[in-house]
Legacy VTK file of the C-alpha trace (Angstrom):
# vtk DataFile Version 3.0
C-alpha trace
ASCII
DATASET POLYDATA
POINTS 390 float
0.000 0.000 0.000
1.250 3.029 -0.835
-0.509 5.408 1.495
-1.011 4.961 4.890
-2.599 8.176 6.281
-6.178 8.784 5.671
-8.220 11.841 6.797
-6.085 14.089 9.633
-7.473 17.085 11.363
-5.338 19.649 13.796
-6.099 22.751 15.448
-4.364 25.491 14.698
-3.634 28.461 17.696
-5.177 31.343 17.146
-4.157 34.936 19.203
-6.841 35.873 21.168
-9.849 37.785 18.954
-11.119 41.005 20.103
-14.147 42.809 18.775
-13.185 44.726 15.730
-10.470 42.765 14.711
-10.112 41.243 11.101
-10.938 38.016 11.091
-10.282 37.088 7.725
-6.965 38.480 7.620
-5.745 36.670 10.496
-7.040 33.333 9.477
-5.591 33.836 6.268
-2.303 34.926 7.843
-2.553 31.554 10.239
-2.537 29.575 7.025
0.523 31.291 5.580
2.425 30.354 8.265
0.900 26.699 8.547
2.035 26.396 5.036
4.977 26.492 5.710
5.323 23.377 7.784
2.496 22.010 6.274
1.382 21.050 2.408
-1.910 22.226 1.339
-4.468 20.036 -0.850
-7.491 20.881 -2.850
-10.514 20.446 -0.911
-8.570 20.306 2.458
-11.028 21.769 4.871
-10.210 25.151 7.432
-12.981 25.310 10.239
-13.065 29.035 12.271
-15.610 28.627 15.228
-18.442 30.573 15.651
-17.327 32.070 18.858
-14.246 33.793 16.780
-16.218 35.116 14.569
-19.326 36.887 16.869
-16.699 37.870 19.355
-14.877 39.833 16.136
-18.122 41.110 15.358
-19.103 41.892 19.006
-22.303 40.337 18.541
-23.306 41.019 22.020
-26.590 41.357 24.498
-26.848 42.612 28.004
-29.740 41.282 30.162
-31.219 45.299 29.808
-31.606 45.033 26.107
-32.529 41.091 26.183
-35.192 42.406 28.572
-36.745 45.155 26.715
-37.037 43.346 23.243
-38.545 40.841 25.234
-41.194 43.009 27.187
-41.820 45.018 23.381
-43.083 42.123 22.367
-45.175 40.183 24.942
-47.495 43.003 26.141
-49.518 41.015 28.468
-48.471 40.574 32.073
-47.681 36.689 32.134
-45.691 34.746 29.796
-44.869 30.587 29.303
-41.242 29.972 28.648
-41.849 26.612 27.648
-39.150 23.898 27.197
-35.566 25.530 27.849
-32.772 23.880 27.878
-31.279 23.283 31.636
-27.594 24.989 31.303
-26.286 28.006 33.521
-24.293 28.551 30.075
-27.131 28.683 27.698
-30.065 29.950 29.253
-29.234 31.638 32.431
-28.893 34.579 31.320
-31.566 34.518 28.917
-34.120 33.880 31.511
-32.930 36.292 34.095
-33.285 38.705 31.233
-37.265 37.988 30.880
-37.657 38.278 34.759
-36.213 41.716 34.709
-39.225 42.495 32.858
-41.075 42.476 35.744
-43.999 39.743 33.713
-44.735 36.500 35.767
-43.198 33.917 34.051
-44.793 30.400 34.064
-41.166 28.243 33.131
-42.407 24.957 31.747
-39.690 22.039 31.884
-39.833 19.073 30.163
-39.173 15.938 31.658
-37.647 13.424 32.985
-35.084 15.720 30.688
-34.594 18.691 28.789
-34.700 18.860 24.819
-31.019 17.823 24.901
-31.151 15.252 27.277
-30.553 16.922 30.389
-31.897 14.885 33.106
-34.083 16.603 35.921
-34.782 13.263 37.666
-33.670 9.539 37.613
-35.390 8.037 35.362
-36.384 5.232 37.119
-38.379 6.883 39.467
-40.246 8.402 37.158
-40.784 4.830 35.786
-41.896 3.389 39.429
-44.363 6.424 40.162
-47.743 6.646 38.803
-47.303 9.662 37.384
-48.044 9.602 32.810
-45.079 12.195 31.696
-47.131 12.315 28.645
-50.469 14.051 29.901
-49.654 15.153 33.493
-48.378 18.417 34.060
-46.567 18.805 37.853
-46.274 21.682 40.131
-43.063 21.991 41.779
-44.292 20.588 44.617
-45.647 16.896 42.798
-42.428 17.407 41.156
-40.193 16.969 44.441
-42.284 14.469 45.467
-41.162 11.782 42.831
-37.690 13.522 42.203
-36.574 14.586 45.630
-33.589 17.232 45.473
-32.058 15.476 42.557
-28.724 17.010 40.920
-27.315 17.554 37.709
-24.651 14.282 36.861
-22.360 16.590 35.256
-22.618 20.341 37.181
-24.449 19.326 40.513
-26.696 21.914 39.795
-30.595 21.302 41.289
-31.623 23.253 38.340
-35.408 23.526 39.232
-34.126 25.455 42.448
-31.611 27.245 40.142
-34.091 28.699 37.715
-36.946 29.690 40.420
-33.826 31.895 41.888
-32.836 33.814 38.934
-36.926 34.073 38.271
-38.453 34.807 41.659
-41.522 36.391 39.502
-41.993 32.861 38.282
-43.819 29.298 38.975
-42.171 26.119 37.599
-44.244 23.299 35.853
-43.175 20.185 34.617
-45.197 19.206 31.115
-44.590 17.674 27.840
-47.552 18.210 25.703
-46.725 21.871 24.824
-50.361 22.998 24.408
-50.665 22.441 28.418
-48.892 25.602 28.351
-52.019 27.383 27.409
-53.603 26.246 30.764
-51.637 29.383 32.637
-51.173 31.668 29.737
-51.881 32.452 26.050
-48.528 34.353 25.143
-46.077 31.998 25.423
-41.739 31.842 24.503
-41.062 28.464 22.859
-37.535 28.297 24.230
-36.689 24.827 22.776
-34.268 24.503 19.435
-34.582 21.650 17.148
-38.476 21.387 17.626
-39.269 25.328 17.635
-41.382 24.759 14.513
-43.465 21.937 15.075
-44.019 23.601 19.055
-44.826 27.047 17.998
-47.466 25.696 15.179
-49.099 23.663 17.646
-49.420 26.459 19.931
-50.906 28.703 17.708
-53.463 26.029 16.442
-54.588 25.479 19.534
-55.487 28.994 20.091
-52.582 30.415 21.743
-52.261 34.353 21.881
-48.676 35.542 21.355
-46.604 32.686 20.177
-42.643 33.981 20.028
-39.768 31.659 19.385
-36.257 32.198 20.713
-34.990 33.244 17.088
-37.532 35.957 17.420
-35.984 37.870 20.115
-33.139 40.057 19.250
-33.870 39.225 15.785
-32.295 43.113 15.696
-31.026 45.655 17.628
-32.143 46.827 21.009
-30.404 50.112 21.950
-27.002 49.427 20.068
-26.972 45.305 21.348
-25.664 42.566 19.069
-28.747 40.679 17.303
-28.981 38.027 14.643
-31.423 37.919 12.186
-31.913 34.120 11.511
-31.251 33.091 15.037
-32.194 35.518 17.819
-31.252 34.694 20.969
-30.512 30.858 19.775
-26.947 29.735 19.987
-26.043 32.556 22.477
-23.468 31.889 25.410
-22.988 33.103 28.615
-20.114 35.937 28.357
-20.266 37.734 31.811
-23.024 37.510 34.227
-25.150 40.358 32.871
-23.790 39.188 28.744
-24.000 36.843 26.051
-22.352 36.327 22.907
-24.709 35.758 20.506
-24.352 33.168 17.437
-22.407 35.115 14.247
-24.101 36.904 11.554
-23.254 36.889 7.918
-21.215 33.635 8.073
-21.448 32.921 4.758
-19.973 36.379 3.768
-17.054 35.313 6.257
-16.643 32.305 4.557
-16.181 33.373 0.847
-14.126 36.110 1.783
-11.971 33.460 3.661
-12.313 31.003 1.140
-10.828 33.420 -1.612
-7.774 34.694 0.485
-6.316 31.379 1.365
-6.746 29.926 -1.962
-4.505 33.379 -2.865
-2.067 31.921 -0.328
-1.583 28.498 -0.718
-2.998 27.600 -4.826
-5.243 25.009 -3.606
-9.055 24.775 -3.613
-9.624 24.830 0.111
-13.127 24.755 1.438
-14.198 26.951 4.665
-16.692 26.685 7.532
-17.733 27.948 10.196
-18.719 25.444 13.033
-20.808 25.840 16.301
-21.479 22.497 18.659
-20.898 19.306 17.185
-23.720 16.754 16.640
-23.176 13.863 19.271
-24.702 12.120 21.955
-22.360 11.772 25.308
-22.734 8.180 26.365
-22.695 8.443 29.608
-24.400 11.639 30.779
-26.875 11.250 27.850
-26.746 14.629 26.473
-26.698 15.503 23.086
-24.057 18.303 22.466
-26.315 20.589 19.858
-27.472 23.463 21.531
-26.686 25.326 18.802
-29.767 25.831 16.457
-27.353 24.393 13.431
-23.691 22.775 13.496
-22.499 25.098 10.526
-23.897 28.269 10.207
-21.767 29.125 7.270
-19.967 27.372 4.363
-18.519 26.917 0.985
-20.183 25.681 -2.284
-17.887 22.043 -2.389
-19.458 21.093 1.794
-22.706 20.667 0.653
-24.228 17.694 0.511
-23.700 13.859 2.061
-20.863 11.330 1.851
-21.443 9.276 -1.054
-19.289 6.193 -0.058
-19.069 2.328 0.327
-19.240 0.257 3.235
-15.388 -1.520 3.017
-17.081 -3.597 5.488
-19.626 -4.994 3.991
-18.187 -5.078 0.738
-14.919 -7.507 2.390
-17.131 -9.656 3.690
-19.656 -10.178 0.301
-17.206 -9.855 -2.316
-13.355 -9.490 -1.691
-13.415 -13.088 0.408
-10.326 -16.251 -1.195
-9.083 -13.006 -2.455
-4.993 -12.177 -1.448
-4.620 -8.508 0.152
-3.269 -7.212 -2.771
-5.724 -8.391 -5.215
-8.702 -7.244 -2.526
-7.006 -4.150 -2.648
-7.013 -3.339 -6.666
-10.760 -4.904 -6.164
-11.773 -2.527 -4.251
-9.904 0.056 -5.387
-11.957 -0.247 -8.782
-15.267 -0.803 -7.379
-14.507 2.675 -5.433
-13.774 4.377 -8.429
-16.743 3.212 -10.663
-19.366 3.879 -7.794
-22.146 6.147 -8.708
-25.665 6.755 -7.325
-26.801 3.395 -8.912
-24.756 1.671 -6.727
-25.837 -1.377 -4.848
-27.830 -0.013 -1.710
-26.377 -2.815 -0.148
-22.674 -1.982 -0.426
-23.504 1.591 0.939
-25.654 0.574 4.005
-24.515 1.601 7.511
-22.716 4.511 5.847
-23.371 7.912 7.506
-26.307 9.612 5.913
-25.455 12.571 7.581
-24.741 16.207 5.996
-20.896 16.788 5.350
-20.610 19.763 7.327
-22.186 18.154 10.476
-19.713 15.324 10.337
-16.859 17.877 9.747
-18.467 20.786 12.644
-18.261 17.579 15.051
-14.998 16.500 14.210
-13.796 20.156 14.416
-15.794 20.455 17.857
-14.154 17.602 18.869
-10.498 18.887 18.145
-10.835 22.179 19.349
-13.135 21.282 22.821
-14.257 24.554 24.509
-11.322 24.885 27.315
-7.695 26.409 26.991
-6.670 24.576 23.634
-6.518 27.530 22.108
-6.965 25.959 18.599
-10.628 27.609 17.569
-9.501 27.065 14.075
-9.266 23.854 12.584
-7.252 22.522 9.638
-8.626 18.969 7.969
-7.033 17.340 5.491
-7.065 14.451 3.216
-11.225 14.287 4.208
-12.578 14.135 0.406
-10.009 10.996 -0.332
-10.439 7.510 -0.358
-9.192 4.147 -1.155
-8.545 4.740 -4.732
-6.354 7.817 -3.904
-2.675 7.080 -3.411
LINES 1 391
390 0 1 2 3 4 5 6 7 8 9 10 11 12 13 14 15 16 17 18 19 20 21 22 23 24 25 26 27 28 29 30 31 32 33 34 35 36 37 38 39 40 41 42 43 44 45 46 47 48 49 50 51 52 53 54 55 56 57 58 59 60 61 62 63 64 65 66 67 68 69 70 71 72 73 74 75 76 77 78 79 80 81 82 83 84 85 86 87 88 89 90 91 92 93 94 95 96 97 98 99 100 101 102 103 104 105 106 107 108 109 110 111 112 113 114 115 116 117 118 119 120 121 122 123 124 125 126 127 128 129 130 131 132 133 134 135 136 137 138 139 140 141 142 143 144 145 146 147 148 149 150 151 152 153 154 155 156 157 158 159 160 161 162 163 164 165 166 167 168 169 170 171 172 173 174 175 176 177 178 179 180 181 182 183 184 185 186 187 188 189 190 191 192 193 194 195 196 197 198 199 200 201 202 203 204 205 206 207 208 209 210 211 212 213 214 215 216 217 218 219 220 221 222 223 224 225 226 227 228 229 230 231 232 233 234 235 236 237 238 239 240 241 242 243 244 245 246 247 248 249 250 251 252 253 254 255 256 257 258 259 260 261 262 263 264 265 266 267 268 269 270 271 272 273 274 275 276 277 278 279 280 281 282 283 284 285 286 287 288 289 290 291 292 293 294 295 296 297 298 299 300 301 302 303 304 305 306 307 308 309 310 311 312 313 314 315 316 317 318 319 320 321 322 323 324 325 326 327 328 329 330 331 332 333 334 335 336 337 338 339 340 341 342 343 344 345 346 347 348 349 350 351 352 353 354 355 356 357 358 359 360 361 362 363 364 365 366 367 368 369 370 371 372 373 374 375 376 377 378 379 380 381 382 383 384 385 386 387 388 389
């Protein structure tokens, strides 16, 4: 065999971004120096995080301006904030923000988790109780009864007792059908992510007043405050105890610009993303990394799409068996090289039917982690090859 490394991904350090700086100058300016210990490919892969690029934009929100978008648009005295995420990180802030408003807020959990597999209570004594999680809604009170004071596996955090702090204008109930919001209020703050759609359309079906998502606060400005237009307050992050950073705008102008300087640089096609939280499940605390509203928020023409590959697997196994290595090899080799989307389903099942830039975002995520790395870019290579490529 003549090539032994496959697909390779490193971070790359990065000085630390400030708001105004020029982003895609010092990317670009990473990769000429990276290029000099390191040969470029075409389609090789550079991943920028989101958090680079709002903190060079100073996409930013202070709990004053979070507050007052908020109250502009709920004018009645009591709103639901139904199913939001349990994470000092992600929604802290975001919910001491709608108590400022002075509004009693009704906060509606999901359970025995949260929309990303948070857990609120062990799930087996939810299972042993009498209690149907998917028609009874629980007051604090019938909560604690089945749960006791039950803590967070990861943060130790009693979040139920965490939220009611930082919202002592509020009552906590514990639903999932999302209309039984309706039973305390008609104007109602669908706080989830992945389900916002389906939630907010069966709200307003059933009659519900004011029906507001998450990406419909600070959709804009509020007295000179960061804002995103897609994503509102979705994908923000804690950034002091009154801030948040809030997820980047105009990532795919970022991109392109990016895209076209470091092809300048290094003569190769490279493709550019940017990347927010990967897409994976943790397999021991349960919880599915994506609180982000998307993995890639931004990115070049040649990431779109899935992996179009064969299972080697399967494929050993059916045909390459009384076969020596070297003639398996050439085999499968050829059969690599003439696949096409007629292939047999069967030599492509079990193969990731995933978008491209979620696979890469996660791998990136994975690389870079969210601690003192430093490496918020990310460099792939060799991603795009396969067996046939020596």
């Amino acid at each position: 065999m003549s090539r032994i490394i496959g697909t390779t991904a490193m971070g790359l350090r990065a000085p630390i971004i400030k708001t105004g700086d020029d982003l895609v100058e010092i990317v670009t300016n990473m990769v000429k120096e990276v290029s000099k210990e390191v040969k470029f490919h075409d389609r090789d892969v550079i991943a920028v995080t989101e958090s680079l690029l709002a903190r060079s934009q100073g996409n930013y929100a202070n709990s004053d301006q979070i507050a007052k978008d908020f109250d502009n648009k709920f004018e009645a005295d009591e709103v639901a904030i139904l199913f939001p995420i349990i994470s000092r990180n992600r929604f802290s802030i975001l919910l001491k923000s709608f108590a400022k408003s002075g509004k009693k807020l009704h906060i509606c959990l999901s359970y025995p988790s949260d929309e990303v597999g948070n857990l609120l209570m062990d799930e087996m004594d939810l299972f042993n109780s009498n209690i149907n999680p998917y028609k009874d809604v629980l007051s604090l009170e019938e909560f604690r009864e089945v749960a006791g004071d039950y803590k967070h596996l990861f943060t130790g955090m009693d979040y139920p007792e965490f939220y009611k702090e930082l919202a002592p204008n509020s009552e906590i109930h514990f639903l999932n059908n999302p209309v039984d919001a309706l039973k305390f209020t008609d104007n109602v703050l669908v706080s989830s992510i992945h389900n916002r759609e389906l939630v907010k359309r069966q709200l307003v079906e059933a009659g519900g007043k004011t029906i507001l998502k998450l990406d419909e606060i600070l959709d804009g400005p509020v007295d000179g405050s960061g804002y995103n237009p897609s994503y509102g307050l979705l994908g923000s992050n804690l950034s002091t105890g009154e801030v948040v950073k809030l997820f980047p705008r105009d990532a795919q102008d970022f991109v392109e610009r990016l895209q076209k300087n470091i092809i300048e640089v290094v003569g190769k096609n490279i493709e550019v993303m940017v990347y927010g939280d990967g897409a994976f499940k943790d397999p021991v605390g349960h919880i599915w990394e994506l609180a982000d509203p998307v993995v890639s928020p931004g990115f070049t023409e040649g990431l779109k799409g899935t992996p179009n590959e064969l299972k080697l697997k399967y494929v050993a196994d059916n045909e390459l068996t009384g076969l020596s290595s070297e003639e398996a090899a050439e085999r499968f080799k050829k059969m690599v090289k003439e696949k096409d989307q007629n292939t047999d389903k069967n030599k492509t099942l079990g193969t990731t039917p995933r978008q491209i830039t979620d696979l890469l975002g996660s791998l990136s995520d994975l690389i870079s982690g969210s601690g003192d790395k430093g490496t918020p870019v990310v460099l792939i290579q060799g991603y795009f090859d396969n067996y046939s490529n020596d």
